[in-house]
N, C-alpha and C positions, 0 to 999 in steps of 0.2 A: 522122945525129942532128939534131934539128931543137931551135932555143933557143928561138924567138917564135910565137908564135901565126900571124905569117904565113908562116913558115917550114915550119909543117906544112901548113897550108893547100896550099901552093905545094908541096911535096912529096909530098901524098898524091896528086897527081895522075897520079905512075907505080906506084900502089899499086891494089886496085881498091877499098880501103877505107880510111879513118884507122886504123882497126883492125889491118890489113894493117900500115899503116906501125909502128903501136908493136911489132906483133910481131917485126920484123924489127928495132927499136930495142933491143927486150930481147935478143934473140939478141946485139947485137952489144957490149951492155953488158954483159951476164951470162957470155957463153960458151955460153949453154945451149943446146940443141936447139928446136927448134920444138916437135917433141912436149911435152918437159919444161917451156916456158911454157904448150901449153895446160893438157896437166895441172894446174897449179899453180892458173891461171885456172877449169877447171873446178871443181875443189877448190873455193875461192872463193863461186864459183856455188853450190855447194850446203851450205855454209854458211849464206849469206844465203837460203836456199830455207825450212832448218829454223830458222835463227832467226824469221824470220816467221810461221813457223805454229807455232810455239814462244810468242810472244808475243801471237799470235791468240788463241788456247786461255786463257790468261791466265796472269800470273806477276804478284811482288810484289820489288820492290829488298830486296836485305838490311837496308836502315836501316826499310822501310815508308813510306816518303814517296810512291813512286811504285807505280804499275801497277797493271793491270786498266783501263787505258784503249782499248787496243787492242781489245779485247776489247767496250768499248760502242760503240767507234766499228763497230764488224763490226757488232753488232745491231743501229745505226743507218742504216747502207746496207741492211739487209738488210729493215730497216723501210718503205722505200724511200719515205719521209718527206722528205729532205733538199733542201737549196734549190740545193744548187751537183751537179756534178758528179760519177758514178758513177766515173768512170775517175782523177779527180782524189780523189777523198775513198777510194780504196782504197790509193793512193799514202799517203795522210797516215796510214790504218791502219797500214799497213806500216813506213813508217818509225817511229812511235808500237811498235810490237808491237818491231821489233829493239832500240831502244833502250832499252826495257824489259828485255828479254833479258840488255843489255849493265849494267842497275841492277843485276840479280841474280847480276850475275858469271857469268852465260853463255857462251858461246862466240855469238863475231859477229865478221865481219870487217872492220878498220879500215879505210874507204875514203869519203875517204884517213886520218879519224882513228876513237878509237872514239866520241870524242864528236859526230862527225857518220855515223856507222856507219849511220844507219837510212833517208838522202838516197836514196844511190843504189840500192841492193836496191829501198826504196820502191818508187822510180820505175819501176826494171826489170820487177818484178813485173806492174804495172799496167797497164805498156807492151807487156809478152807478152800479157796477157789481150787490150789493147785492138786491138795488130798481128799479131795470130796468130804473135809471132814465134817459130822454134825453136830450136833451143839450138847450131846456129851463128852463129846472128844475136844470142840471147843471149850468147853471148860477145865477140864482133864490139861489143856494145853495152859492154862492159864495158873490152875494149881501146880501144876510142875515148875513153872519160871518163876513161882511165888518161893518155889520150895527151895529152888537154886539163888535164890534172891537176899533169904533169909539169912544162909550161911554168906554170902558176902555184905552183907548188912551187919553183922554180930561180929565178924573178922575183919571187917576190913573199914569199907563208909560204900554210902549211896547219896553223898552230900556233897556237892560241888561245893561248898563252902569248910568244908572239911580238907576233899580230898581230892580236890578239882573235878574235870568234867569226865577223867576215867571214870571216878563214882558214880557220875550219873548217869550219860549216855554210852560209857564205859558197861555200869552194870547189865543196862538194860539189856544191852545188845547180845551181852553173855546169857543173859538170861533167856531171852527170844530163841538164842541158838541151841543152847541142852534143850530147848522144849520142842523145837521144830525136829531134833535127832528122834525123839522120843514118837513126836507124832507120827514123821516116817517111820517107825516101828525098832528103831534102836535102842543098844541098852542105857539104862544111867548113866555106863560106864561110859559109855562111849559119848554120851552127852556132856559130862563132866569133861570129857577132851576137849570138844566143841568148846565149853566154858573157858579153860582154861586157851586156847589157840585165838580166841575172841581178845581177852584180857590182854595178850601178850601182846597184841597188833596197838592195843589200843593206851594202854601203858604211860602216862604221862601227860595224857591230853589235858592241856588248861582249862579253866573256866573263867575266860576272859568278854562278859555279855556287857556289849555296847549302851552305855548308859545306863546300865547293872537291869537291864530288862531280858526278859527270856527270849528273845526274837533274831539277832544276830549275834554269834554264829550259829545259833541254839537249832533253827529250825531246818538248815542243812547239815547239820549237825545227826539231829534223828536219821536224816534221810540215807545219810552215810552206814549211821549204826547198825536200820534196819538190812541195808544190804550186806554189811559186814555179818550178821546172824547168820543168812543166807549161806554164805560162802564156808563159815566154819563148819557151818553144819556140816555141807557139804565134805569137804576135808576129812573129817569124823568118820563120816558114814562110809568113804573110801575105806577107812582103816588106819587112816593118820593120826597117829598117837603125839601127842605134848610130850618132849621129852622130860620138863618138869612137870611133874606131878599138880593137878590142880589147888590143891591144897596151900603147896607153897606159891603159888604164881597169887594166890587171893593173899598172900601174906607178902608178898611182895608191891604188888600192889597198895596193901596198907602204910609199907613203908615208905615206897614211891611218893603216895600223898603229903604224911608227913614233913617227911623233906622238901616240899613245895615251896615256894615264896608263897608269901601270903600273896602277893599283886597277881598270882594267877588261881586265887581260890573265889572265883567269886564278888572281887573288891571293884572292877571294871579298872583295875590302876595298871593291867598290863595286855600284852598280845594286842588283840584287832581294837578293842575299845580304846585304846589309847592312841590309834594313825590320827592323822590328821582328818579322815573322812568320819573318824569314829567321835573323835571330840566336835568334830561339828555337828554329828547327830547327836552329843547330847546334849549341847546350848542349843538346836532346835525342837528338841523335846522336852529342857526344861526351864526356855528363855534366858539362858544364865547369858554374861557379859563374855565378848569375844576372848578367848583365852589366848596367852602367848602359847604358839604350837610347840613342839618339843624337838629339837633339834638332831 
């Protein structure tokens, strides 16, 4: 069992993957069999497979505040109009499309929440198309961002109610990032950088959801994260080191949260839920009496 970020590092090196290593972490947490985690894992897998093309196709949140955005961002790459990046901007589809899925009360899986549910499939997704990878390696991908997950889940939060939205689409997106290093054939270590250059960017971010519903900001929110994976990755694999240590940046992080106002944990009592466009979507979504707006 590994608690720090260096710990796994320095452990997977008798594994022949991180991924390897979480396997044999779950095994000896769970009791389960190997088969029975990948099973579970694949399950998982193909979840996140049909909620993306579930939200590609297009769907609408039960309130109607959201979706059908996945669905322009698809025509817009397909336009092939766009200024940034094919393998990056299918990422942000995807996370966009699951998240949507998860508005309309869909089936998606929380990883590691459901209000960051659409990070790492995103990223995965995009990451298969762009690395030819197959679906041991897409798995392999998923046990790894599990294993970088673990250690800021035990140190830090993955709970927007905790530790605002760094925790959640915060972690993801750290987590997406060491695993995409790893699947382009990087080390831990160098994943762990990723991790930590993720974190740093994102460091603070509130969890202020309109009407305390997971759809605004929540669901450009992913779409931002999954790109942000991307880009550390990136970074990483240059050779761009964190000049804090990962270790401390997930400890900084904890503290960051912390120190949060409660009104940006979660509560809808600060940031975008509270403008004036935001208070009126949630006496439209939950009929309440016209509020005095806030000056």
């Amino acid at each position: 069992m590994f608690y720090t970020i260096q710990e796994l590092v320095e452990q997977s090196k008798d594994y022949s993957s991180v991924g390897e290593l979480m396997i044999q972490t779950e095994m000896e947490l769970t009791d389960r069999t190997r088969e029975e985690i990948i099973g579970l894992m694949e399950r998982n897998l193909e979840v996140m497979e049909n909620s993306i093309d579930e939200g590609i196709a297009g769907v609408k949140s039960v309130t109607g505040i959201t979706g059908g955005d996945a669905k322009k961002m698809n025509d817009y790459i397909e336009s092939g109009k766009f200024m940034s990046g094919d393998t990056i901007l299918r990422a942000v589809r995807n996370g966009i499309a699951t998240n949507e899925v998860n508005a309309k009360m869909g089936l998606i899986c929380a990883t590691p929440t459901a209000g960051s549910a659409g990070v790492l499939p995103g990223v995965l997704m995009a990451a298969r198309d762009k690395l030819n990878l197959n679906h041991e390696e897409q798995l392999d991908f998923l046990f790894t961002a599990g294993a970088f997950g673990l250690v800021m889940a035990n140190n830090a939060s993955i709970s927007g109610a905790e530790g605002g939205c760094q925790a959640e689409v915060g972690s993801a997106s750290a987590m997406a990032a060491a695993a995409l290093v790893t699947a382009n054939g990087g080390s831990p270590e160098t994943a762990s950088n990723a991790l930590a250059i993720t974190l740093k960017n994102v460091m603070g971010l509130i969890c202020d959801p309109v009407a305390g519903l997971v759809e605004v900001p929540c669901v450009k929110r992913n779409a931002m994260g999954a790109s942000q994976a991307f880009i550390s990755a990136d970074m990483a694999l240059a050779g761009i080191r964190s000049v804090i240590p990962p270790d401390e940046v997930v400890e900084a992080m904890y503290q960051v949260g912390r120190a949060m106002p409660q009104i940006f944990k979660e509560t809808a009592e600060g940031g975008v839920a509270t403008t004036p466009t935001g208070l009126r979507l949630k006496r439209q979504v939950y009929g309440e009496e016209k509020e005095t707006q806030p000056v």
